[in-house]
DSSP file (Angstrom, degrees, kcal/mol; ACC not computed):
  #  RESIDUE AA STRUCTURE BP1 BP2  ACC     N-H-->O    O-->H-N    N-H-->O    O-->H-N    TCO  KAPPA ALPHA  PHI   PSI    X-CA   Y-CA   Z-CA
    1    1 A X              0   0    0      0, 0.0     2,-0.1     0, 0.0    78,-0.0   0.000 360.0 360.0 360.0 117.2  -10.4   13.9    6.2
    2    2 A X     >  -     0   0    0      1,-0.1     4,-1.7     4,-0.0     5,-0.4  -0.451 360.0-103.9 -66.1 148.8  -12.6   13.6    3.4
    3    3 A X  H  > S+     0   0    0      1,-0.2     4,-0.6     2,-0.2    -1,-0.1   0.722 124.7  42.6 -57.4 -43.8  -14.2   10.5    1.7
    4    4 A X  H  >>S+     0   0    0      2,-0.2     4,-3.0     3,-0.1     5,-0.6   0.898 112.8  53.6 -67.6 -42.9  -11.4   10.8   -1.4
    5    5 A X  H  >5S+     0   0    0      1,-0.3     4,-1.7     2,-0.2    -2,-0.2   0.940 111.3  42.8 -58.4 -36.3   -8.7   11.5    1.1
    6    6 A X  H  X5S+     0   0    0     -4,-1.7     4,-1.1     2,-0.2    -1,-0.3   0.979 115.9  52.2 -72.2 -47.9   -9.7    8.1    3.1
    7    7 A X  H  X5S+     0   0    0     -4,-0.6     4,-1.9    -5,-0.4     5,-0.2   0.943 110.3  47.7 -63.1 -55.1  -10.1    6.1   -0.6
    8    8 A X  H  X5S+     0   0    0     -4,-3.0     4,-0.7     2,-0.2    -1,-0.3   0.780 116.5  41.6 -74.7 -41.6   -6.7    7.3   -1.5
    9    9 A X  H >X<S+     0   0    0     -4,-1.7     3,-3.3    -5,-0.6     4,-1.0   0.836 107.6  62.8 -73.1 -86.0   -4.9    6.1    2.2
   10   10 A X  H 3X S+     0   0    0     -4,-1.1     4,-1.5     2,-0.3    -2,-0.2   0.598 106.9  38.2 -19.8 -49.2   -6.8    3.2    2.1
   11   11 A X  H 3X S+     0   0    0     -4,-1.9     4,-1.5     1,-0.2    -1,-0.3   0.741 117.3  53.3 -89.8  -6.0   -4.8    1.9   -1.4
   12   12 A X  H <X S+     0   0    0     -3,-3.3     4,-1.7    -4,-0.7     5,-0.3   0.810 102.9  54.8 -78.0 -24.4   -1.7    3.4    0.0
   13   13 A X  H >X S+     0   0    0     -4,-1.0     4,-1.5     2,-0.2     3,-0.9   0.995 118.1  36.3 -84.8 -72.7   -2.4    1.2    3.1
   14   14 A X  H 3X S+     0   0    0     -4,-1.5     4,-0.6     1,-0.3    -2,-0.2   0.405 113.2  52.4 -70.6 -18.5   -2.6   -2.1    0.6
   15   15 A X  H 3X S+     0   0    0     -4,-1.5     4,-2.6     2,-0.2    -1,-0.3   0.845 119.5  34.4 -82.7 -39.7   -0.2   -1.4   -1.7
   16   16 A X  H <X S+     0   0    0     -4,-1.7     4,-0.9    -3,-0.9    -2,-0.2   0.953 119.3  52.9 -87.5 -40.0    2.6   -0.7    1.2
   17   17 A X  H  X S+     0   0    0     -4,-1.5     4,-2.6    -5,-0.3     3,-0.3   0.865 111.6  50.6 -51.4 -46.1    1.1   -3.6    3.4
   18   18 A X  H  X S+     0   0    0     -4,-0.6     4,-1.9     1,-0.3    -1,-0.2   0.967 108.1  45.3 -45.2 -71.3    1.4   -6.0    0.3
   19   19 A X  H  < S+     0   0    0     -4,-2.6    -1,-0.3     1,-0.2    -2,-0.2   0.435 114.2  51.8 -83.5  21.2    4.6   -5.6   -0.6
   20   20 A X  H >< S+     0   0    0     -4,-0.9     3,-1.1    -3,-0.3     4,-0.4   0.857 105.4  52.6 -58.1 -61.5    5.6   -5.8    2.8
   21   21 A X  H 3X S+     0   0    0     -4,-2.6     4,-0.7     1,-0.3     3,-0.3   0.646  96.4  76.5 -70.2 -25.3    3.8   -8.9    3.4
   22   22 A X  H >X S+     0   0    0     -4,-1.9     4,-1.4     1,-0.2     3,-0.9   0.810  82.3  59.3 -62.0 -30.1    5.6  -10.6    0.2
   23   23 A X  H <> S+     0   0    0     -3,-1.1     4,-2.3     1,-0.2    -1,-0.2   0.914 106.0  53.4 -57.5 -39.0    8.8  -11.3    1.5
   24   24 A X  H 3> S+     0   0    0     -4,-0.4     4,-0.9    -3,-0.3    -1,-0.2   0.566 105.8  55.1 -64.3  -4.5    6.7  -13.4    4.2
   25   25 A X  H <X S+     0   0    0     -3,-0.9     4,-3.4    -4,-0.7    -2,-0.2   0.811 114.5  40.1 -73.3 -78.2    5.0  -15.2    1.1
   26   26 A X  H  < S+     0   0    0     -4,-1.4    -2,-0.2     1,-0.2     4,-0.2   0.752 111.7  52.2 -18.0 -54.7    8.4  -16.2   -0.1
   27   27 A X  H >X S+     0   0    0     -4,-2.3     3,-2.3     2,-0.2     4,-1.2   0.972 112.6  48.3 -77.2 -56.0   10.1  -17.1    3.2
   28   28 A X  H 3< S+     0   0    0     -4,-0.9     6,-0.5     1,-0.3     5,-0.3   0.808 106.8  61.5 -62.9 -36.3    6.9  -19.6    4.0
   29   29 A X  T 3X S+     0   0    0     -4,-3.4     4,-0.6     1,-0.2    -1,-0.3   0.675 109.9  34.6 -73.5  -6.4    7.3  -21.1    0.6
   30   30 A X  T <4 S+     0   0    0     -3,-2.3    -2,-0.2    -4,-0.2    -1,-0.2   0.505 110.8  57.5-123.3   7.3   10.7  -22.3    1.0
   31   31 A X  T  < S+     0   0    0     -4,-1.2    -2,-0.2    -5,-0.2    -1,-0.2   0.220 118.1  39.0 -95.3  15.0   10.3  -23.2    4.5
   32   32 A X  T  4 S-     0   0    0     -3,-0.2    -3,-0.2    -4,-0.1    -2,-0.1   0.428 101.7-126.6-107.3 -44.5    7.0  -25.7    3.0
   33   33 A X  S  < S+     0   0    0     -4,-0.6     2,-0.8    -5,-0.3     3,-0.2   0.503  75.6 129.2  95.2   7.5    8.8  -26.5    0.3
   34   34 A X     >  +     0   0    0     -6,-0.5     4,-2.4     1,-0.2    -4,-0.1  -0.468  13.6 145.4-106.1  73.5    5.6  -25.2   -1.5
   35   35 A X  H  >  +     0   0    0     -2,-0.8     4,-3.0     2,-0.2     5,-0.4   0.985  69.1  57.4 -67.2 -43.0    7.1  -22.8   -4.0
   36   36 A X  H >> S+     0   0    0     -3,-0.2     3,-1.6     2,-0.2     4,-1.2   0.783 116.1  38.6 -26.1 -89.1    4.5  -23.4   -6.8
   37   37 A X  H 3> S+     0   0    0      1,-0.3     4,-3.7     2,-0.2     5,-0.3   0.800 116.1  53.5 -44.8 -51.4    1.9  -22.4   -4.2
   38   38 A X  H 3X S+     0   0    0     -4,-2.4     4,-2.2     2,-0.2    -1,-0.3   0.952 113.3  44.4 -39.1 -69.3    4.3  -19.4   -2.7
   39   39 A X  H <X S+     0   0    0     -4,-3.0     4,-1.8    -3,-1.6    -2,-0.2   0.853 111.1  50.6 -50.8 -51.7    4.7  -18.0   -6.1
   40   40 A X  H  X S+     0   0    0     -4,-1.2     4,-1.9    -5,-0.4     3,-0.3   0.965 108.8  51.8 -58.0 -59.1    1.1  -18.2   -7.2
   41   41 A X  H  X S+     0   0    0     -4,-3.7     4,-1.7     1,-0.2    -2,-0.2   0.810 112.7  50.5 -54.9 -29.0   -0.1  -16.4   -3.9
   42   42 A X  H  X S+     0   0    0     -4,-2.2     4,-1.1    -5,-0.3    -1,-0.2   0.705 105.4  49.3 -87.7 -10.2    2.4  -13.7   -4.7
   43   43 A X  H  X S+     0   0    0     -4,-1.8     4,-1.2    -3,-0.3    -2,-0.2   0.755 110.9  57.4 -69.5 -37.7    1.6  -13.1   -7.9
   44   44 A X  H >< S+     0   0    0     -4,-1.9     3,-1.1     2,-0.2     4,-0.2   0.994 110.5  35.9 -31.2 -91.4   -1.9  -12.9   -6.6
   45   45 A X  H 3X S+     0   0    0     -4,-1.7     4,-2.7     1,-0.2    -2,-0.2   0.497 116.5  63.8 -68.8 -11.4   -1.8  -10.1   -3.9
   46   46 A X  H 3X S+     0   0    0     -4,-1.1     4,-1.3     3,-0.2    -1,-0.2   0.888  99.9  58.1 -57.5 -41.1    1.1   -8.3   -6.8
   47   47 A X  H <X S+     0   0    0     -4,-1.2     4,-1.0    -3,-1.1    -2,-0.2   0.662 110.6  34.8 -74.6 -32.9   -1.8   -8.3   -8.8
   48   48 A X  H  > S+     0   0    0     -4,-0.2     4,-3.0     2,-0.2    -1,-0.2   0.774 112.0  54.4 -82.0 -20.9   -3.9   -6.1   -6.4
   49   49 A X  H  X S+     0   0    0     -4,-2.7     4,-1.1     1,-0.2    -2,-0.2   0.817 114.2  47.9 -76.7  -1.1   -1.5   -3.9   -5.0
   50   50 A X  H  X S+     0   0    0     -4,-1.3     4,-2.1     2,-0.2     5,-0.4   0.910 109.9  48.3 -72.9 -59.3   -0.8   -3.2   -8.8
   51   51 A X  H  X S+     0   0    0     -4,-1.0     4,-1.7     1,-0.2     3,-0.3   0.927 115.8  53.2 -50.4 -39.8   -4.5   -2.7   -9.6
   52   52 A X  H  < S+     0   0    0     -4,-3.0     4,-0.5     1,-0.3    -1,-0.2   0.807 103.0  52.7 -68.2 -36.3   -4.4   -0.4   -6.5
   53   53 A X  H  X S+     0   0    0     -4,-1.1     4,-1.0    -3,-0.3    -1,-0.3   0.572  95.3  63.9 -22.2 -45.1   -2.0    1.3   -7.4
   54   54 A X  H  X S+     0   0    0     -4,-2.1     4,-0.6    -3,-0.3     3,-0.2   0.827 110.4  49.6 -72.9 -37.1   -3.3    2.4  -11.0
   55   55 A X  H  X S+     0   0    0     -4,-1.7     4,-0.6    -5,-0.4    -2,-0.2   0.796  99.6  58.6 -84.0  -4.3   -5.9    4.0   -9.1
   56   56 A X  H >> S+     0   0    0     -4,-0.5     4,-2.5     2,-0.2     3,-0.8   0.911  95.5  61.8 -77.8 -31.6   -4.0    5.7   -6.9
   57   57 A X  H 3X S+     0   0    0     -4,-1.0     4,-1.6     1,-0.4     5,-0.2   0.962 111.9  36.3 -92.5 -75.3   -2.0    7.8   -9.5
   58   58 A X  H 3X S+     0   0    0     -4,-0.6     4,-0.9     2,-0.2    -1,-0.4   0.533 118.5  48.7 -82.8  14.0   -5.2    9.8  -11.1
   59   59 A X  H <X S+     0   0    0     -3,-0.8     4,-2.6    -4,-0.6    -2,-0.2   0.839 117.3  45.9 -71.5 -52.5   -7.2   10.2   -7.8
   60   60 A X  H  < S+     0   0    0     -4,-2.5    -2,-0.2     1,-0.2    -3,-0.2   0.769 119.0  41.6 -29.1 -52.0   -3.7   11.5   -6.4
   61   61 A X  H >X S+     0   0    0     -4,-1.6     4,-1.0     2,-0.2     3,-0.8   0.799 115.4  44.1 -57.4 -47.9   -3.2   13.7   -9.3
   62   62 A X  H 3X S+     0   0    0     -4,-0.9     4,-1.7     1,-0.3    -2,-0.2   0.723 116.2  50.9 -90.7 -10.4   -6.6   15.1   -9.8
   63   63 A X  H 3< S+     0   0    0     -4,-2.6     4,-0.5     2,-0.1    -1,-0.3   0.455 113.4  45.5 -93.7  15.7   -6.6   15.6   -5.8
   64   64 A X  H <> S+     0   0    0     -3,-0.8     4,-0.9    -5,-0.2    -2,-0.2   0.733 112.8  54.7-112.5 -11.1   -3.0   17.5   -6.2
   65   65 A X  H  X S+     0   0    0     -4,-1.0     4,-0.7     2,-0.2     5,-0.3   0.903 107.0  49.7  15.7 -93.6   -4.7   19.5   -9.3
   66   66 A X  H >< S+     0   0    0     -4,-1.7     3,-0.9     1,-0.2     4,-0.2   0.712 109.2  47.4 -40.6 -48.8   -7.4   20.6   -7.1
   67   67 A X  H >> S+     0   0    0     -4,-0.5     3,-3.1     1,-0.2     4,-0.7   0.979 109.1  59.0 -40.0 -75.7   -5.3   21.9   -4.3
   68   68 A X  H 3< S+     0   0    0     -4,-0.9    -2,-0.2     1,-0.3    -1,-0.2   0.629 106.0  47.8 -31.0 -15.2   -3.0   23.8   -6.9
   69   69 A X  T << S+     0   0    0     -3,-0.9    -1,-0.3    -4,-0.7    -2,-0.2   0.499 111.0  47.8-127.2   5.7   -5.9   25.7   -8.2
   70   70 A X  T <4 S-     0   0    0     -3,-3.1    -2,-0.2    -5,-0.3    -1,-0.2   0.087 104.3-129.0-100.6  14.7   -7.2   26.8   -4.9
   71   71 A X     <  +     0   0    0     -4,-0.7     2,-0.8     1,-0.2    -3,-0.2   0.454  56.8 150.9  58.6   2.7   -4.1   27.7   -4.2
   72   72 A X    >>  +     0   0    0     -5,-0.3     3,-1.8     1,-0.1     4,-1.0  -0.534   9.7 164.9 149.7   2.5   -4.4   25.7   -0.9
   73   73 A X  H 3> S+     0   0    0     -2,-0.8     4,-1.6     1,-0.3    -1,-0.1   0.541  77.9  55.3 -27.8 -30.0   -0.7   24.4    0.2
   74   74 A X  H 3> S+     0   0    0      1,-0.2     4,-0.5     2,-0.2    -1,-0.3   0.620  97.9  57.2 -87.4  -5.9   -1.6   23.6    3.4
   75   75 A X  H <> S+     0   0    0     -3,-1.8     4,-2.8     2,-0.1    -2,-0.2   0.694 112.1  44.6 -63.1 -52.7   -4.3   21.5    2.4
   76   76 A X  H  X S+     0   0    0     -4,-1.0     4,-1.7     1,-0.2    -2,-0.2   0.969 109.0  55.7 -77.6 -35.9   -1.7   19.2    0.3
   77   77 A X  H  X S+     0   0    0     -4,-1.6     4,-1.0     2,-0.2    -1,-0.2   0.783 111.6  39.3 -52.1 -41.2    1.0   19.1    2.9
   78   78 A X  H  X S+     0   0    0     -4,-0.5     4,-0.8     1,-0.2    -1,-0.2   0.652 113.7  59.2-105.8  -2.6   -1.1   17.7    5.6
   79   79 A X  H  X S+     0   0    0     -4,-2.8     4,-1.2     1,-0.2    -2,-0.2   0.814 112.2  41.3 -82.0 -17.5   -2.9   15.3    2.8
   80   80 A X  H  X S+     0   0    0     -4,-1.7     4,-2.1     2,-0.2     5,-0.3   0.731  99.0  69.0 -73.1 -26.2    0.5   13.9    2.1
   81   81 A X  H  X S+     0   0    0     -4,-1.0     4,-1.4     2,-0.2    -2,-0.1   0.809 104.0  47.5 -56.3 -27.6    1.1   13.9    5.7
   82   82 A X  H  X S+     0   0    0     -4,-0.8     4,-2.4     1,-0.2     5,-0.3   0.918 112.4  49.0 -75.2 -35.5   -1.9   10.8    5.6
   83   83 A X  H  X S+     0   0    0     -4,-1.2     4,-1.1     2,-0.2    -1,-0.2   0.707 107.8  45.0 -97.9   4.2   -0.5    9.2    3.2
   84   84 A X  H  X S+     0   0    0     -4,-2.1     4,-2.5     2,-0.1     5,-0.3   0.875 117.9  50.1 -70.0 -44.5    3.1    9.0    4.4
   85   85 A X  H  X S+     0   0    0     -4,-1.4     4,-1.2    -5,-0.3     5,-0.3   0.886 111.5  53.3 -61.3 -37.5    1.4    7.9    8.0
   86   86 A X  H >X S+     0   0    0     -4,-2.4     4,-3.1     2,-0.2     3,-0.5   0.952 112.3  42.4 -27.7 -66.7   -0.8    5.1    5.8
   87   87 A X  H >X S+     0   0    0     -4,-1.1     4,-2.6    -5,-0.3     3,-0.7   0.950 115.1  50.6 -76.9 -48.8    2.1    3.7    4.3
   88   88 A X  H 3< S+     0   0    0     -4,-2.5     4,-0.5     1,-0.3    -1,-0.2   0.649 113.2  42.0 -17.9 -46.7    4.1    3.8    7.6
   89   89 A X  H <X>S+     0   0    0     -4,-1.2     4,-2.6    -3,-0.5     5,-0.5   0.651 115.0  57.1-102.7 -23.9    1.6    2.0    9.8
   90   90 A X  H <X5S+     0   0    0     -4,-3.1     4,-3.2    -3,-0.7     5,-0.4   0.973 112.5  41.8 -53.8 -59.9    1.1   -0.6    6.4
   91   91 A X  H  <5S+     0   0    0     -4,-2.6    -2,-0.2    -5,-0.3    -3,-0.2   0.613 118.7  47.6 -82.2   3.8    4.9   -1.5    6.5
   92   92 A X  H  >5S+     0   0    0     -4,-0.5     4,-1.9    -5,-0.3    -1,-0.2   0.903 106.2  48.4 -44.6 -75.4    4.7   -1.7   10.0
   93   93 A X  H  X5S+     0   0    0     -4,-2.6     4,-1.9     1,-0.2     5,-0.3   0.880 119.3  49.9 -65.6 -38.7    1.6   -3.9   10.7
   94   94 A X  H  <<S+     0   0    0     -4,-3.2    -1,-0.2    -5,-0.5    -3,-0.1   0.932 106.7  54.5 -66.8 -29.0    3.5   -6.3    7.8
   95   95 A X  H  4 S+     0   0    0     -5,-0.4    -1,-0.2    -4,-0.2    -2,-0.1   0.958 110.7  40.8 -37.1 -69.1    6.4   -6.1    9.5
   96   96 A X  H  < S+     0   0    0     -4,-1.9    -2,-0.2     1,-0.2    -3,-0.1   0.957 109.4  60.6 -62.2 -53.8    4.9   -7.3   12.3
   97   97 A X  S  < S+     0   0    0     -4,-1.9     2,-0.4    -5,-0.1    -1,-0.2   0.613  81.0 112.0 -22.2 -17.4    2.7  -10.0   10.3
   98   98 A X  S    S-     0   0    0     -5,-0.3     2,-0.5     1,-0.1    -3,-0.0  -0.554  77.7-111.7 -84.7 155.0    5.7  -11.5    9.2
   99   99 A X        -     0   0    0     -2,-0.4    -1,-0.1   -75,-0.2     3,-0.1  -0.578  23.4-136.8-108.7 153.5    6.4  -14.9   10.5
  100  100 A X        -     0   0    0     -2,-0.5     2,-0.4     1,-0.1    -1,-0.1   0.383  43.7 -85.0 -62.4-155.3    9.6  -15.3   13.1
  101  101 A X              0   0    0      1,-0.2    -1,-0.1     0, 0.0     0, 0.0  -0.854 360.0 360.0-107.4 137.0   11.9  -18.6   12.4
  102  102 A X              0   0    0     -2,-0.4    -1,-0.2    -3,-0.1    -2,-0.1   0.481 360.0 360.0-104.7 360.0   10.4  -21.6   14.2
């Protein structure tokens, strides 16, 4: 795994970890009764996995580009194989992250 390849898991890991983690923003703001605050904090962390997101789409591209012109398929397969296993182990660990009903 290469230095792009890592860059590119790494904002798949925050963007899926994020919106995972928002339904637990939500659920803690109306079990506080602090939706203001609830709202604001998701709007927050929307606001990087969005920014994360606009970079993933040309580093993705220009690293599915590159493969394409080395001809290289097995090269792309097993770099989509990181980033399905990135977003997997994001909406996992958020999963887990979330908190039960006290």
């Amino acid at each position: 795994m290469d230095i792009q390849l890592f860059f590119i898991c790494f904002l798949t890991f925050v963007i899926h970890l994020i919106g995972t983690l928002a339904y637990s923003i939500r659920i803690a703001g109306v079990r506080t009764g602090r939706i203001a605050v609830s709202f604001a904090l998701f709007s927050v962390m929307m606001l990087v996995s969005r920014t994360s997101n606009s970079f993933l789409g040309p580093f993705l591209a220009k690293r599915v580009e590159k493969n394409l012109m080395a001809e290289s398929t097995g090269n792309l397969v097993t770099d989509f194989r990181w980033l399905l296993m990135a977003a997997a182990l994001a909406t996992l660990l958020g999963a887990f992250l979330i908190p039960l009903q006290a």
